[in-house]
N, C-alpha and C positions, 0 to 999 in steps of 0.2 A: 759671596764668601761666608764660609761658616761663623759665627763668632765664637771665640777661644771660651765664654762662660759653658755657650750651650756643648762645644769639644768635651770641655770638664765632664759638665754632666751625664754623656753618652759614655764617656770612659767610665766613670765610675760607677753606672748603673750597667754596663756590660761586664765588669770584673763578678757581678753577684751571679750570672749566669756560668762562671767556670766553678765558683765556687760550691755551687749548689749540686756539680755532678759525682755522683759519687753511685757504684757497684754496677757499674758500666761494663758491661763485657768488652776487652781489647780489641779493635781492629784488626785483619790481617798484617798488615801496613805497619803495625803499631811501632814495632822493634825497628825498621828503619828511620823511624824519626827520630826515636834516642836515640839514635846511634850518630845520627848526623853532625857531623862538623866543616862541612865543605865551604866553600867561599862561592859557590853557587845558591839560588833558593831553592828549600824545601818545597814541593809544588804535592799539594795534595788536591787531584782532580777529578769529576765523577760526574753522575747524574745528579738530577736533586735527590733531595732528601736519601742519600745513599750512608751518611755516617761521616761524612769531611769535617764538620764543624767538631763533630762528637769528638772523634780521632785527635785534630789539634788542641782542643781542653784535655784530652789525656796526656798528651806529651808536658803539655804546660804543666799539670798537676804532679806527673810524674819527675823532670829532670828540671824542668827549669817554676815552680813555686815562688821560689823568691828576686825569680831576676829576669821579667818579662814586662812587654808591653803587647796589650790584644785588643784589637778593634774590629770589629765587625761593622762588613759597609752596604748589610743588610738589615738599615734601620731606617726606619720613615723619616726619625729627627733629621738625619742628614739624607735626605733626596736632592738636596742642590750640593752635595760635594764635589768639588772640580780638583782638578789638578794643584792647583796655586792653593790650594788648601793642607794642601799634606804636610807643607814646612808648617804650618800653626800645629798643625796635630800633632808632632815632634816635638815641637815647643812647650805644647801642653804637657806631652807623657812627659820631658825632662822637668818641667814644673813641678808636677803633681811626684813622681816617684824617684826624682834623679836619674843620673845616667844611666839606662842600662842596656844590651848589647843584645838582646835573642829577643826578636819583633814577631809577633803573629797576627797577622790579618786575614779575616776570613770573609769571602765572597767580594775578593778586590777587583774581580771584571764587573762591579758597580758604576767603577771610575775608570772613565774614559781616559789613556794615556798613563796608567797605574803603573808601565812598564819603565819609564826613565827612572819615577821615583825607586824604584826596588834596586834598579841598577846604581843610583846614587848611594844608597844606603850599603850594598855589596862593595859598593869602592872603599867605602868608610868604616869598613869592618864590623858592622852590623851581621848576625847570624840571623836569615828571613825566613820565614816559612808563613806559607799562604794557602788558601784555598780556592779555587774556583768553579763552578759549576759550568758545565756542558753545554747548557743552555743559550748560552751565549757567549 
């Protein structure tokens, strides 16, 4: 199990990575993702290194700035994230920023069984969007 300190610190050493993008050329894709409001997830899918990560820091930059949570689950700190780990990770983003409703995580086929959590979160009215690569 991850501990909630080292959670903290991956969250908030990954917010510096949206922050620092800037005169990025838009994705094709770009304009469906603002545009999004469904009660399904956003799924942004591809080869590697094709633009998915880039693509969802634009969305986040562009519509949703002040009222996201973003995790990326292509980090070495966390190589042992499981399942039973996502309620802490929740716990932590409501910690750390309060409640907020438009979730992005990016490279979530890291974690094995990634798919009940998202459907949990869709139940709960959560707006999701994810990325995942091809590769696996």
């Amino acid at each position: 199990m991850i501990q909630k300190s080292l959670m903290r610190t991956v969250i908030q050493d990954q917010l510096t990575e949206i922050e620092r993008l800037d005169h990025i050329a838009p994705r094709d894709a770009f304009d469906l993702g603002l545009s999004y409001n469904g009660s399904s997830a956003f799924i942004i899918k591809g080869i590697r290194r094709c633009g998915k990560s880039t693509m969802l820091k634009q969305i986040i930059n562009t519509r949703f700035r002040d009222s996201f949570f973003y995790f990326n689950f292509d980090d070495e700190r966390i190589s042992g994230f499981a399942v039973e780990d996502f309620q802490v990770l929740m716990e932590t983003f409501i910690e750390l920023f309060g409640d907020m409703r438009n979730v992005f995580f990016d490279e979530i086929q890291n974690v094995k069984g990634w798919e009940l959590f998202i459907n949990r979160l869709l139940r709960e009215g959560y707006r999701v969007f994810i990325t995942g690569s091809n590769s696996s």
